[in-house]
N, C-alpha and C positions, 0 to 999 in steps of 0.2 A: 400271650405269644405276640410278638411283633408282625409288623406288615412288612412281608420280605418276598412276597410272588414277585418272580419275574416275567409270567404270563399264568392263564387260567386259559384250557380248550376247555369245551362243553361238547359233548357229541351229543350230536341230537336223536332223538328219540325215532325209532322206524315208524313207518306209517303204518297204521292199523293196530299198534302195539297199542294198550293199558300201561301205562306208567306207575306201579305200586311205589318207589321212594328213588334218592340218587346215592349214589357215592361216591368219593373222591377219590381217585389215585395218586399217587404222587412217587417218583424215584426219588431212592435212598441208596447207599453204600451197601447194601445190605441185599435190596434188590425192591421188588414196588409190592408198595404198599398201602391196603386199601383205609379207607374213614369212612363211616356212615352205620347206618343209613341217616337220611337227610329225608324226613317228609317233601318239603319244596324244592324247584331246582336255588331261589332264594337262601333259606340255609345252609344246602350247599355251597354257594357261591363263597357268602362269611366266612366258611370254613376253611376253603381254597384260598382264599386271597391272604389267609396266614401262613401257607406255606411257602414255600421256595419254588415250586415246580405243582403243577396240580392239574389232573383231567376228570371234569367229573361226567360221569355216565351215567345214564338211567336203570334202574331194575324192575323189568318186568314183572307182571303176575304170572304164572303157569297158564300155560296154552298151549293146547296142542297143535294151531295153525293160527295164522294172522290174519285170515278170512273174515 
């Protein structure tokens, strides 16, 4: 796949969250759609930066509070 992002957002991770892996979103004609998971926010990044459009997001572990 070619280098064709025209940006990459990152949203950052909450405070006091576990970060278990990321994934990418990215809009389509179709509607948005996710990629991942991504152990690092790094191969994430890779992955985004082939898209057109890209936000990647963190995925937490299960928790019942952020405490």
């Amino acid at each position: 796949m070619a280098t064709s992002t025209s940006k990459v957002e990152v949203t950052p991770a909450l405070y006091g969250m576990d970060v278990h892996s990321y994934i990418t979103l990215t809009k389509t004609d179709e509607g948005l759609v996710p990629y991942g998971t991504f152990a690092t926010l790094d191969e994430a990044m890779v992955w985004a930066k082939q898209l057109t459009n890209a936000t990647i997001v963190p995925v937490y572990y299960p928790a019942y509070n952020r405490g």
